[in-house]
Each structure stands twice: as C-alpha cells, then as structure tokens.
C-alpha positions in Angstrom: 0.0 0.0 0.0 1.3 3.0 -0.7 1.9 6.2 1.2 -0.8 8.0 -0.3 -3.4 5.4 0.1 -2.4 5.4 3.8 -3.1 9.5 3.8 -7.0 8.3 2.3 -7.2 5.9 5.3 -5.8 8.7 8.0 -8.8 10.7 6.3 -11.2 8.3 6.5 -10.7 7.4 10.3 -11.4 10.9 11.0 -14.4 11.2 9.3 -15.7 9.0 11.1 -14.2 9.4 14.3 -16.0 13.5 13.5 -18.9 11.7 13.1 -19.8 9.1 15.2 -17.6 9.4 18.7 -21.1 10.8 20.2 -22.7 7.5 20.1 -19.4 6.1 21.9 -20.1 7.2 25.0 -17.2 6.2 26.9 -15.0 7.3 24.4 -13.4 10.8 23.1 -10.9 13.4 21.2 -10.3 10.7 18.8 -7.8 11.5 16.2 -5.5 9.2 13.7 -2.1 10.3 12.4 0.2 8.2 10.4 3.0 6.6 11.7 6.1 4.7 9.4 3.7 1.5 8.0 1.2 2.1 10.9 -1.6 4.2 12.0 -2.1 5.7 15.2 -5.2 5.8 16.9 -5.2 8.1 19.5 -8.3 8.8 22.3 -9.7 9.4 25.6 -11.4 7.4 27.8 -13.5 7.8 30.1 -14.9 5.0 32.5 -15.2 4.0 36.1 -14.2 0.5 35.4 -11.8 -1.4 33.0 -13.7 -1.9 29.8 -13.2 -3.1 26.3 -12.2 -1.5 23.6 -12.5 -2.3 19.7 -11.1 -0.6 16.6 -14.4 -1.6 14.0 -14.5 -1.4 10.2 -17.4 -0.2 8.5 -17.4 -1.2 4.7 -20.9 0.7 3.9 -19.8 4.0 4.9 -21.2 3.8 8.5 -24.6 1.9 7.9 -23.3 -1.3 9.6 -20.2 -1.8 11.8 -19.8 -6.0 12.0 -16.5 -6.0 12.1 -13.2 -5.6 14.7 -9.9 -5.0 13.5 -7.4 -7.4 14.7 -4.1 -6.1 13.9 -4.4 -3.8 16.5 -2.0 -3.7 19.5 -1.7 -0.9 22.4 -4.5 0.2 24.3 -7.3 -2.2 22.8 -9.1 -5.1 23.7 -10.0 -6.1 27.1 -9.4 -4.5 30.7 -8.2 -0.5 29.7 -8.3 1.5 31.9 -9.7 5.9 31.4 -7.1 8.5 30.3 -5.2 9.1 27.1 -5.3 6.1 24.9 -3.3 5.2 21.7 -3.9 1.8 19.3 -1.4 1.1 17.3 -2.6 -0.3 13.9 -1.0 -2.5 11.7 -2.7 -1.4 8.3 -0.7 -3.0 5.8 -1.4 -6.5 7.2 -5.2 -5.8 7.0 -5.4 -4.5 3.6 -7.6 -6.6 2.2 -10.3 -5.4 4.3 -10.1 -2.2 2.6 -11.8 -2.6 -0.5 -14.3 0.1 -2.1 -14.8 3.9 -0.9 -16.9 3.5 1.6 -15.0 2.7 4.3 -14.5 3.9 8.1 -13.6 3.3 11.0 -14.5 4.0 14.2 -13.2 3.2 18.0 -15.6 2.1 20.5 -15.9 0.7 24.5 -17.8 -1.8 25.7 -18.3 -2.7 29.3 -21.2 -3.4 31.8 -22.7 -2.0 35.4 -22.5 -4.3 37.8 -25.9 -5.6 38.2 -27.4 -6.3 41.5 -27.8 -10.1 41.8 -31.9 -9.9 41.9 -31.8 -7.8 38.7 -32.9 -9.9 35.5 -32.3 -7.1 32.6 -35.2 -7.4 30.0 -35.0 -6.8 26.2 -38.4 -6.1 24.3 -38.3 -8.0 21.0 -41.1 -6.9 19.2 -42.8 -10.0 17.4 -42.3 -11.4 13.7 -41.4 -14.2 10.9 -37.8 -15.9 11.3 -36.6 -18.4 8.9 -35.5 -20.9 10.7 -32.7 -23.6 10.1 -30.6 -23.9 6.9 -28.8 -26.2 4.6 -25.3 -26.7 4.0 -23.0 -29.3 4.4 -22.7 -30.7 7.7 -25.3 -28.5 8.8 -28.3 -30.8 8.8 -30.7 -27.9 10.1 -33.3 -28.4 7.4 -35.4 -27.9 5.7 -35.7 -24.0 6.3 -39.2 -22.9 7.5 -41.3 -20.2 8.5 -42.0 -19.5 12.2 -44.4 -16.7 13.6 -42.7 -15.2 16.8 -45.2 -13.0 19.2 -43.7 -10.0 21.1 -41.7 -11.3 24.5 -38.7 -10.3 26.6 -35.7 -11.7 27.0 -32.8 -11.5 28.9 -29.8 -9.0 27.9 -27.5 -11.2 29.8 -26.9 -15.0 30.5 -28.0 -15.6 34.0 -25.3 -14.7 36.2 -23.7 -17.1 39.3 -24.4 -14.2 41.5 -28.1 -14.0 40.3 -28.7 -17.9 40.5 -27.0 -17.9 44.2 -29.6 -15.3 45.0 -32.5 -17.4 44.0 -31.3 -20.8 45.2 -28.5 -20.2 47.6 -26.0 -22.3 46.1 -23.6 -21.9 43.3 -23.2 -26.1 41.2 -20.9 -25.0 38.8 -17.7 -26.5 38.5 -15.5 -23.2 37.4 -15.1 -21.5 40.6 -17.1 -18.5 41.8 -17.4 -15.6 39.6 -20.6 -13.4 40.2 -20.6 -12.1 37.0 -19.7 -14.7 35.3 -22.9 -17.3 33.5 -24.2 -19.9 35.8 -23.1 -23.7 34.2 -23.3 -26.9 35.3 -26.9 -27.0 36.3 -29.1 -29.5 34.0 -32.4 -28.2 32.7 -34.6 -29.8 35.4 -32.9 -27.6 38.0 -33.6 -24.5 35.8 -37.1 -25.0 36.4 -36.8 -25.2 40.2 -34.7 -21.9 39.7 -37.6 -20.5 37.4 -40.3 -21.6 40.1 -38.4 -20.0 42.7 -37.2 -17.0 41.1 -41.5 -16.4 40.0 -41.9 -16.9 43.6 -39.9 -14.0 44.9 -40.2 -12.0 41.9 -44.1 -12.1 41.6 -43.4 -12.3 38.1 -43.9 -14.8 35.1 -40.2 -15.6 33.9 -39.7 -19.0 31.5 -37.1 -20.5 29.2 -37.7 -18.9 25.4 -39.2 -21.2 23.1 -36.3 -22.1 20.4 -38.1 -20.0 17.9 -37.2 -16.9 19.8 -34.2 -17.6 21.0 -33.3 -17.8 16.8 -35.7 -14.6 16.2 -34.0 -12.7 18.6 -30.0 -14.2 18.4 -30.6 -13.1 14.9 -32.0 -9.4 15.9 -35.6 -9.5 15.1 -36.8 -7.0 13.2 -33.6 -5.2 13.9 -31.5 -7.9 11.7 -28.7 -6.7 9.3 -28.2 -10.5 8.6 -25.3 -11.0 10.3 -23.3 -14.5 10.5 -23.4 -14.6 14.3 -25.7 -12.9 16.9 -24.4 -9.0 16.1 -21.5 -9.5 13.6 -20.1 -10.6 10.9 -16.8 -11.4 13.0 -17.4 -13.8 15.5 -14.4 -12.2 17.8 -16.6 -9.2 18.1 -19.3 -10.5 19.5 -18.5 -14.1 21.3 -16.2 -16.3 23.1 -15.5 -19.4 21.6 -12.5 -22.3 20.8 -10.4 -19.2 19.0 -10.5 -16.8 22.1 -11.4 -18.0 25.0 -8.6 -19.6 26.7 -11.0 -22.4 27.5 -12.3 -20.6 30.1 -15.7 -18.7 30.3 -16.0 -14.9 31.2 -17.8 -12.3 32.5 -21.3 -11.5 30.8 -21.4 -8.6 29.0 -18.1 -8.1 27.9 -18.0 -8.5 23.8 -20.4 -6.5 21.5 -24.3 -6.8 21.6 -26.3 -7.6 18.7 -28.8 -5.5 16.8 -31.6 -5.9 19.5 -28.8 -4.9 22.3 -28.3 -8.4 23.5 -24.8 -9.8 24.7 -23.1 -13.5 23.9 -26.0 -14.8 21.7 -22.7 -16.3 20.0 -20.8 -18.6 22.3 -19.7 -17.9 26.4 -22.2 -21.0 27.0 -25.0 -22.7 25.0 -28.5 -21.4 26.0 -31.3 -24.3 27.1 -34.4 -23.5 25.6 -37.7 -24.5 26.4 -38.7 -26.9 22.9 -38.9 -30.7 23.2 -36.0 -31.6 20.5 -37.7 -33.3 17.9 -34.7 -36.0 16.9 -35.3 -35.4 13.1 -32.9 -32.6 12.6 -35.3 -29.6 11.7 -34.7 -28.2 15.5 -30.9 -28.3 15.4 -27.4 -28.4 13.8 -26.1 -31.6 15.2 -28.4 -35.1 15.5 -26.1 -37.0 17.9 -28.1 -40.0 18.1 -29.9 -38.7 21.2 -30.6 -41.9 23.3 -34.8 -42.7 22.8 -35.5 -43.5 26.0 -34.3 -39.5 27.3 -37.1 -36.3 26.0 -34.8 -34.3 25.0 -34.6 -30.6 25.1 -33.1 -28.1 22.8 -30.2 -25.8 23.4 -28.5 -22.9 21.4 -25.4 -20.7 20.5 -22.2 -22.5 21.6 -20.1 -22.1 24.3 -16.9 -21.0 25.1 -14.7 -24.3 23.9 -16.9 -24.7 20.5 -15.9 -23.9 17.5 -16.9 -21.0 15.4 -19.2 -22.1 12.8 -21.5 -23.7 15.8 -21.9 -20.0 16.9 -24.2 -19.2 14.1 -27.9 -18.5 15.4 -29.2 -21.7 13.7 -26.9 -24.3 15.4 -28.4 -26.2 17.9 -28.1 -29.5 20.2 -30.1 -32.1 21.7 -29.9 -31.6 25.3 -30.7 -34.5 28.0 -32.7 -32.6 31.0 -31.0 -34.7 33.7 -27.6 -34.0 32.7 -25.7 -30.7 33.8 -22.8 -29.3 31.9 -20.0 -27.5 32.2 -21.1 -25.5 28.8 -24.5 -25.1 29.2 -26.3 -22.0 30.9 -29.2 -20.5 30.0 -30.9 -17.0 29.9 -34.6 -16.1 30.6 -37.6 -14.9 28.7 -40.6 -13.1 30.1 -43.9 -12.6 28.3 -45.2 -9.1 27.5 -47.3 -7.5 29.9 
C-alpha cells in the first residue's frame, strides 16, 4: 500500500471518528495520524471500570459496523483502563479489508454495570417471521421454514452465578465462583426449580424462550442486518469461543451486543431452551443419536470451547434434562405484559 493510500485511510478514520464518537459514550478526542507502516489511533477514555475497547470497520460508509480490526496492539481489547489512549494499527497487514470507498472506522468501548444479583435485565423484541434452520453441508438444520414469533422479553445477559445464588442459595458449577460470570453446570430440570423459585420472589412470570425466539432474537428481530453470528459478521466481536477464550468462560457482557442490544447470543455458554427436541434434525445443527429413551430438550449458541461455525444462530443440540454441563447456561424470557 502506498503512502498516499495510507493519507485516504488517515482521512477516512477521522471522518468517522467526527462523526460518530457521540454514540461512543465512553470514548473521546479521537484522532488518527500516520506513523512509518502504521496508524495511530489516539483517544480518551472515560470510565469507572476497566472496559473493552475495539477498533471496528465499517465497509458501507457507517450503515453497519460487524466488524473488529485485529491487527491492532496498544490500548485495545479487554481491561483498559480511562485516560489518554493510543492503538497502534498495523494497516498493511489488513489490507484486504479495505476494498471500495466507503470505508470507516471507528473506536468504540464496551463494558457493563454491575448488576445487582436480583436484577434480570429485560430486552423487548417486538414480534415477527424468522426463517428458521438452513442447509449446508454438515449442517443438517433443514429444511428452512417459517415460524411466527409474538412479542416477549428476553434476557440482555446470560443468567449470572451471583443472580442464580440469589435465587437458590448455592452456586453447582464447577469453574469456581465468579458473580458475574454465566451460571453452568446445572441441568435443565434444576432450571425449572430456579424459574419456580425466582416467580416466587419475583411475583413475576419468567420461563425458558421457546427455540423460535431464542433464533428470532439471536438473529435481531426486526432489527437484523443478517449478520453470521448474533451481532456481527466477525465472531471475535461478538463471542467467546475455541479461538479466544482460553478455555475458560467470562464475565457476561463483555464483547459487543447484537442488533436488539443483546450480549453473547454467539458462544460464552450454549442457552437451554424451552422446545422438546424433535430428533429429526429440523430443530438443530447436530443429531447426535440422542438416546430414545431420554425427551430431550433443545439448546443454542455455543459455548466457550466450541468452535466457530457452531456459533451461528441456527446451530443447535439435543440436550438430555438430567444431565448438567460445564457449557451449558441459559438466559430467561418473560412474556409481554
């Protein structure tokens, strides 16, 4: 790339930067100035906790932003910290993303309050038609069909440790305390003892979301830009999975949300969901000869050792409801009022 080209890109990132570091809340005073091969992305931050921090790549001039730049180093990715900020980007080793002229960039942080343990944050998906399942190779999600999706809430976050401690006063997963972290290791039986409980105290009406939400809103209802996971076209962005988890599973919250504002539709752990698995391979991505004597459930979106291609809204798994895993959470879904 030459010089020059770099000079368009400088241009570019401050266009955008001009326009669109309002909607970054956290973040400010961007600027970009070129440096040898590299560009420098300089900022402030402002935040009372360590957050994230991602360099994305629009390709339609701003409409859509489903992508994180990843040869990046400096102060990006997870844990920085507020004051004066500078990423260092590598823009020669990510030329190929930089076809057409309509591209920008912009920086943004993500990070989360800490929620009180009895607080179940609610997402309004307002009702619709998802097309459900699809066919290609190994996939065996077929054939694609139409399903009619009411209005319904459903969890922004996984249900926490913290939060399932609250409601049941123990904490069965196998990963070590961490409040914020997803509650594993409980089977889908003892979510509905949680549920019963939690409607107990909470004089409320909470459930598991049928799998036909759970797709409709993974995929951001009426909100969807069609993305290949829930929120991006770059499964870094939005989930942790095989590629960047460390085998280990993290805090809710922490990568980007999807259209509808929802986090870790894509990987952290697989989601239980409330539909009797039908064992002919129209519910899910994977028939693993379910055993016929066990009614199995369904359960979505990968975890944090999967790999990458099982992230995609329309994977799924059979799921036996005795059995507890140290992948499998859940999140919650409340009717509208």
């Amino acid at each position: 790339m030459r010089i020059n080209q770099m000079r368009r890109i400088v241009v570019h990132v401050i266009l955008s930067v001009l326009c669109l570091s309002a909607q970054a809340q956290k973040v400010s005073n961007i600027r970009a100035e070129q440096s040898g091969q590299n560009i420098l992305v300089k900022y402030s931050l402002e935040t009372t906790s360590p957050c994230e921090v991602s360099l994305l790549l629009s390709q339609d001039n701003g409409v859509t932003w489903g992508l994180a730049l990843k040869n990046v180093s400096g102060d990006v990715g997870k844990n920085i910290s507020a004051g004066e900020k500078t990423i260092t980007w590598k823009v020669l080793e990510e030329q190929n993303q930089l076809v057409g002229s309509k591209i920008k960039f912009k920086v943004i942080s993500t990070g989360k309050k800490a929620m009180a343990p009895t607080d179940h944050e609610m997402v309004f998906v307002e009702g619709g038609v998802v097309q459900m399942g699809f066919n290609a190779g190994r996939a065996i999600v077929k054939p694609v069909y139409s399903a009619n999706v009411g209005s319904f809430n459903i969890g922004k976050y996984e249900v926490s440790q913290a939060q399932w401690k609250t409601t049941m006063g123990n904490i069965p997963n196998h990963l070590g305390e961490c409040d914020q972290c997803p509650i594993e290791n409980v089977s889908w039986n003892e979510v509905q003892e949680f549920i019963v409980k939690l409607n107990s105290q909470s004089n409320k009406n909470y459930r598991l979301p049928t799998e036909a939400e759970w797709e409709y809103a993974a995929k951001g209802g009426k909100n969807s830009l069609g993305y290949t996971y829930s929120g991006s076209i770059d499964i870094d962005a939005v989930g942790w999975y095989y590629g960047n988890s460390g085998f280990e599973i993290h805090k809710v919250g922490l990568k980007l949300p999807n259209e509808l504002g929802i986090h870790d539709m894509s990987g952290n752990v697989r989601e239980m969901c409330f539909d009797l698995h039908s064992g002919n391979g129209q519910a899910v991505g994977f028939v693993m000869n379910p055993n016929p004597a066990v009614i199995y459930r369904v359960e979505r979106g990968s975890c944090y050792y999967d790999m990458a291609k099982t992230c995609r809204p329309v994977y799924g798994f059979p799921l036996d409801p005795n059995l507890a895993s140290k992948g499998s959470g859940f999140r919650l879904a409340l009717p509208v009022e």
